[in-house]
N, C-alpha and C positions, 0 to 999 in steps of 0.2 A: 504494500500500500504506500502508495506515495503521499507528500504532503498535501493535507486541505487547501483546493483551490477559493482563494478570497472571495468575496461576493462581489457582484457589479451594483452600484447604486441600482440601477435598473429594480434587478432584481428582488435589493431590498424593499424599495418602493413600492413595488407590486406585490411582495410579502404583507407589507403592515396597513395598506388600505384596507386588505381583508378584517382584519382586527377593526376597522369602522364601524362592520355591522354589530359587531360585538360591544363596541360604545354605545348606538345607538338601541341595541335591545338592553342593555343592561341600564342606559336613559331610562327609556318606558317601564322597565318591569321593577327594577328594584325604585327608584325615584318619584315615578306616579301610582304601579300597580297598588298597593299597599292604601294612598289614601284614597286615591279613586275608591274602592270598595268599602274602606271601613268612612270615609268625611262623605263621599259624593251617592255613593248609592246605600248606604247606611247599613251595609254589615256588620256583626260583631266584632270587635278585634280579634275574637279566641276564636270565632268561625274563620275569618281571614286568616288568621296563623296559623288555626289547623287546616286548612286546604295547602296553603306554599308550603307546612312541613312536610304531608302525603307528598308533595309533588317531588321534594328532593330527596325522600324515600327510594321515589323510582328510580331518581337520578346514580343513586350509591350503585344499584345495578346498571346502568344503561351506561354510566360515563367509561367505567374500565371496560366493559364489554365492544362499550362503539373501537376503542383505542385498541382492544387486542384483534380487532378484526382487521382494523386499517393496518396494524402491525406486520397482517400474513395476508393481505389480499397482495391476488394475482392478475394485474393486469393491462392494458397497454397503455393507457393513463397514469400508470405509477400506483403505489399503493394508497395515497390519503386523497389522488383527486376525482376519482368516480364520487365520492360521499361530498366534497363541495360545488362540484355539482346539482346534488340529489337533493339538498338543503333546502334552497332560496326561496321556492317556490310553498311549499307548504308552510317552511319559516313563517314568510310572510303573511299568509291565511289565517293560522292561528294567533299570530300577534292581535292581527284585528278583528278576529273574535273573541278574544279575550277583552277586548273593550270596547266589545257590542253588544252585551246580554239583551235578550227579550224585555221588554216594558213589560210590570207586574211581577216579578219572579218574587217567589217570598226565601225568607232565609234561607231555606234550604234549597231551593232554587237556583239562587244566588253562589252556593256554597260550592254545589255540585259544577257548575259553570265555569267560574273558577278552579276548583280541582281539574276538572277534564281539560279545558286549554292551557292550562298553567304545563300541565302534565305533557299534552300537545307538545309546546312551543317549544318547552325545553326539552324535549326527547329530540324536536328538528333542530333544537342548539345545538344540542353533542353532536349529532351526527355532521353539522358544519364545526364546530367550532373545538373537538378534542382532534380530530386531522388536521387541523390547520395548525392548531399549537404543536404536535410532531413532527407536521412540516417544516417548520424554521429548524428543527434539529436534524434534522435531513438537508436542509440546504447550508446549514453554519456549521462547518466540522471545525473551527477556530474558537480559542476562549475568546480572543478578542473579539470576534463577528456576532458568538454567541449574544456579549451586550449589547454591539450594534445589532442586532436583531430585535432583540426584548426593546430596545431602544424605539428602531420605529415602528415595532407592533404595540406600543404602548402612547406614541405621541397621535396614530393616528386612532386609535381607539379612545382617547380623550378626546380630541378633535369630532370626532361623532359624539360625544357627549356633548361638547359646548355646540354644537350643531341642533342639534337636539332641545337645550334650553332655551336657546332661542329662538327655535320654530316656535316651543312651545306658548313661552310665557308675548312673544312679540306679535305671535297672530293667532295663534288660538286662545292663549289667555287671558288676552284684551280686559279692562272690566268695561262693563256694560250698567245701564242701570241697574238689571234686575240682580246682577252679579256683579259687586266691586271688586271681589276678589274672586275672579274670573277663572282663578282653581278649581272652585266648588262647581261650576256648570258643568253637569253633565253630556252633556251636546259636542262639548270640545274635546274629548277623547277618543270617539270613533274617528274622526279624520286624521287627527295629529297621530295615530295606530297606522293611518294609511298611510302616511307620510314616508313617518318611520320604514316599515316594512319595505316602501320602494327604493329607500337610501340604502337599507344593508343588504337588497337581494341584489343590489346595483353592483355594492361592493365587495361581496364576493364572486359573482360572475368576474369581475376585473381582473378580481387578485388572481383566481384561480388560471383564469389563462394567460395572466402575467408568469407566472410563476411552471405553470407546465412544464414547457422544453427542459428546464434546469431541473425539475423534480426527476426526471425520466434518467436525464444525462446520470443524476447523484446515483439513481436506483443501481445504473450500468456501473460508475463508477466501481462502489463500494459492494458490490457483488453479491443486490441483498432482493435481486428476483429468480425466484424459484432453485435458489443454492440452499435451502434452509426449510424442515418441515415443519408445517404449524404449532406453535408451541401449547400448552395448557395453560388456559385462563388462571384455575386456581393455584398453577405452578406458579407461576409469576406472583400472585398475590401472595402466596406466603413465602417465595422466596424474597419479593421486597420488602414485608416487614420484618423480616430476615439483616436486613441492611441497616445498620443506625442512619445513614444519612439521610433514606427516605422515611424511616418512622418517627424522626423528631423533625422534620422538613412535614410533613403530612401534620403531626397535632399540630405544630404553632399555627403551620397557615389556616387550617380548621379552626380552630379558636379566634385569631384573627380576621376570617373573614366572616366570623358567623356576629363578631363583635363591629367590624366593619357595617354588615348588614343590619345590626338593631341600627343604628344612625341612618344607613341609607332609607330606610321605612319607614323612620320618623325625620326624617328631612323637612319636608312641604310642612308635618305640624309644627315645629321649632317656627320655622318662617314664617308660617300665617298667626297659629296661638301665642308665642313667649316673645319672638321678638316683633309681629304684630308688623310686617313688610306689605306694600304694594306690590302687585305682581311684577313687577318694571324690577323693584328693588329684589324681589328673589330671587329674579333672572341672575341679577347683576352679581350678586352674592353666592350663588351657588357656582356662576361660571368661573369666579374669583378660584376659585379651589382646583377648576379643571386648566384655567388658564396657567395658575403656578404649578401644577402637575406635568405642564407642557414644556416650560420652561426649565423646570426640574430636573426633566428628562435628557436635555440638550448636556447636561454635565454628570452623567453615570459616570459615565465611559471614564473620561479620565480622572475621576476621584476612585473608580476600578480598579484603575492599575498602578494605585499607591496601597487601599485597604482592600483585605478580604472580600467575599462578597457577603459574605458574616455579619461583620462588623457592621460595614455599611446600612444593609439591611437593617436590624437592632435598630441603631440609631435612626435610621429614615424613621420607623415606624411611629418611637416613641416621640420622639422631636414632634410628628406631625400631628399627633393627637395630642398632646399636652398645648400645641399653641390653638386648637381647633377650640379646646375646652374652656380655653384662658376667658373669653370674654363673656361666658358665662359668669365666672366670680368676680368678674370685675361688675357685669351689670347686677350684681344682688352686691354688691358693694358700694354699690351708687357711685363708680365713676364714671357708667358711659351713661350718654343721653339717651334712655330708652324711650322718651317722647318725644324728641328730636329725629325724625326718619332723616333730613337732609346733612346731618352732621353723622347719625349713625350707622347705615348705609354704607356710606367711604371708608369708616372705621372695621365695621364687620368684614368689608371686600379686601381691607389693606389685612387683616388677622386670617383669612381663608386662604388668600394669594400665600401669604407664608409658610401655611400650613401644605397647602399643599406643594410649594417648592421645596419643602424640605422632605415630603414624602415621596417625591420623583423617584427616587431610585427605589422604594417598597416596591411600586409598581411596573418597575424595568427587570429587578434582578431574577425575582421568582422564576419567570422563563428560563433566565441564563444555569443558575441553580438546577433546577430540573433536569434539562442536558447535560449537566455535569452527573447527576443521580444515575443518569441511564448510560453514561459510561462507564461509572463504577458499581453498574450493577451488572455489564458485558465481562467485565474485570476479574469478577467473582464467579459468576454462573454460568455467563457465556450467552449470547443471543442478544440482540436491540430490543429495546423493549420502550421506546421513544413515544410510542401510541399509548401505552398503558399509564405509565408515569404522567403524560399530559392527562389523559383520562382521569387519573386519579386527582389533579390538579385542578381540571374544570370541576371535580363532583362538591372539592371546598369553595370554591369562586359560588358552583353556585347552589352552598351551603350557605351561602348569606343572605340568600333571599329565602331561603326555606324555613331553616333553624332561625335568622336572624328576624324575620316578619315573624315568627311563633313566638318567638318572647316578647316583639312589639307589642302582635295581637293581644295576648294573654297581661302583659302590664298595663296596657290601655284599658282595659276591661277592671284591672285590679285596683288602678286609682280612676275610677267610673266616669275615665274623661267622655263626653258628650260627642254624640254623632250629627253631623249637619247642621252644624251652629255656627253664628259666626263672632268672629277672634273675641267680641267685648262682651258676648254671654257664658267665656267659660272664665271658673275663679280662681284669682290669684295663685292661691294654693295648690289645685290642683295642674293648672299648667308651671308651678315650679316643678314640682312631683314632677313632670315630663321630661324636665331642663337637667334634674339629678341622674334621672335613668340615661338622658340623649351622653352628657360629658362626664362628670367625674367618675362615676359609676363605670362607663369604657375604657376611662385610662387607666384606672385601678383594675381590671381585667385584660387590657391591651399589655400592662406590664407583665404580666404573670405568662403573659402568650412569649413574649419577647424573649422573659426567663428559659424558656422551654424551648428556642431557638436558639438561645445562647450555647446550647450541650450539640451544635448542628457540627460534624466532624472534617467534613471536606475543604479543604482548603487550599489554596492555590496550588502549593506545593505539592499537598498529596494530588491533586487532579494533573499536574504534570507529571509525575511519574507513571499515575494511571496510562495517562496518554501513549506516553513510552513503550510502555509494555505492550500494550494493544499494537503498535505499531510493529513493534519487533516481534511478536506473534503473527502480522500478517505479512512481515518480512524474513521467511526463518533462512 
């Protein structure tokens, strides 16, 4: 085996568009789905929580399974792009019935709607979106490229985020008389669904035939079609948690993203109930976070290749949730102007923008991490297993909207915040209760997740000799 040929910008561009549609469903579902059902069409929180738990239920099967198939398919497509393909289209469908239910549905109704398209959309995730994430590890055989990969499969998947906010809140969620706070209109979430859907099925048809030819050439390369017989699903699974690197790499990011996800489903109520925003001002303030994520991103790479991707990690995470949380205790401190929108506004966008520049790299290195997993798990046991490790990757990602909307539901329910009301009829008290569970409450569990990442063993050094060996194994 000779050395890894570098990527052409080309290539990576056409890699990380794909990751848009992945900004853009993860916009709609973890960001709106949650209060659309429980503010707009008035389901329970614990009914809403318990339908996205069911849903990522399935997911703990569907996600390693989509990944061990694309692992050992055979075919002239390459192994993970017949399934980006197969994606877009249903993708698409089910998003926008997921925020289309029938007029009249009573709670259970309701319930059942939600479980079944939730259940839908993310079974047509996996199948687009854990081959795609194996795919960057198939086209980046470099540690270096590895980041520039994660790099812009993550700047353009916040770019579908901030694309997204501002379809939303600029033209569909205008306020209106009947609706000043133009979240709560029901009417504006089947089109902004439709939206959505045509932006990500746009951009993985792109990616995927950006990205072809070099999938095919990699397959040729590395000598990984039809040299090698199908491996066993549940081999691999216990041979990976077999591995320290993917068993303490799996809990933290689990933990993390299911703690990630209580805040992305109480988003829109932070904004509208505690700190009491115009829709113009949510926009502005939630894109704040995606914009320093973008920016963030731009500076992995070379703060990479002085720390660990350990370290770095650690630190992004906690850094970004400690400045996230900050102006919480400042506004029950009485320093910021909580009835000042046009002075606090700029303040919350300038404390968001921080947070998430300094979380830039949480949201880069996981990818790169991962590919390091699955070649020392070739190291050990023998076989790629690039599909399954992503599998297992998206099943935490999207453990935050399953696990993390279930503790929403269920705490929303537990301090009896009010459904369909707006921001000046719920009380004090009770949307503080919101504001303890949205911040402090996550950094004190975002640490404990970080702890448990701290014990993560791979580290530069060791994944270069990995490297080595692997090499001088395919050179005897």
């Amino acid at each position: 085996m000779t050395g890894p040929a570098r990527l052409s910008l080309r290539v990576k561009l056409s890699y990380g568009l794909g990751e848009m549609a992945e900004g853009v469903k993860s916009a709609a579902l973890e960001t709106f789905l949650f209060f659309y059902y429980v503010q707009v069409l008035g389901l329970s929180g614990s009914l809403t929580g318990l339908a996205l738990l069911v849903a990522v239920l399935i997911d703990a099967v569907s996600d390693p399974l989509i990944g061990h198939l694309s692992d050992n398919l055979r075919s002239p497509l390459g192994r993970r792009h017949p399934f980006l393909y197969l994606a877009p289209l249903p993708l698409g469908l089910s998003m926008v019935l997921l925020f289309a239910p029938p007029d009249g549905l009573s709670q259970g109704g309701l319930f059942v709607w939600l479980l079944g398209f939730t259940a839908v959309s993310r079974l047509m995730q996996s199948c687009y979106f854990v081959p795609h994430m194996a795919l960057g590890a198939d086209l980046a055989q470099d540690y270096g490229d590895r980041v520039a990969v994660s790099g812009w499969r993550n700047a353009f998947a916040y770019l579908g985020r901030l694309l997204v906010l501002g379809v939303a809140f600029s033209i569909f969620f205008r306020p209106s008389e009947a609706y000043p706070d133009g979240q709560l209109d029901a009417s504006a979430y089947a089109p902004l669904a439709m939206t959505c859907a045509a932006i990500a099925g746009s951009a993985i048809l792109l990616s995927a035939i950006g990205t072809q030819r070099r999938a095919i050439a990699m397959d040729a390369e590395l000598g990984r079609s039809g040299e090698r017989p199908p491996a066993r699903l549940l081999g691999h699974i216990a041979n990976a948690f077999r591995l320290p690197a993917f068993t303490i790499f799996f809990i933290a990011n689990l933990v993390s993203y299911v703690l990630s996800g209580v805040q992305a489903a109480l988003s829109i109520h932070m904004m509208t109930y505690y700190w009491q925003l115009p829709p113009q001002g949510i926009q502005w303030v939630l894109s704040a976070l995606t914009i320093g994520v973008l920016v963030g991103s731009l500076f992995v790479r070379p703060v990479a290749e002085r720390w660990d991707k350990k370290q770095l990690l650690v630190a992004s995470v906690v850094a970004s949730v400690a400045i996230a949380t900050l102006p919480i205790f400042l506004a029950e401190a009485g320093i910021l102007p909580l009835h000042d929108k046009d002075r606090l506004i700029p303040i919350l966008f300038g404390f968001l923008f921080l947070a998430g520049l300094s979380g830039g790299a949480a949201l880069v290195l996981p990818g790169a991490m991962l590919a390091d997993i699955a070649d020392a798990y070739e190291h050990r046991f023998g076989g790629r297993i690039e599909g399954f490790v992503y599998g297992a990757s998206a099943f935490t990602r999207k453990a935050a909207l399953g696990f993390g909307g279930a503790i929403a539901g269920f705490a929303l329910d537990l301090i009896r915040f009010p459904r369909g009301v707006p921001p000046t009829d719920v009380d004090r008290s009770t949307v503080l209760d919101l504001a303890l569970l949205y911040g402090p409450a996550m950094l004190v569990l975002t640490i404990v997740a970080m702890a448990i990442m701290w014990q993560y063993p791979l580290s530069r050094k060791r994944h270069e000799k990995i490297m080595r060996d692997l090499s001088s194994a395919g050179n005897p």
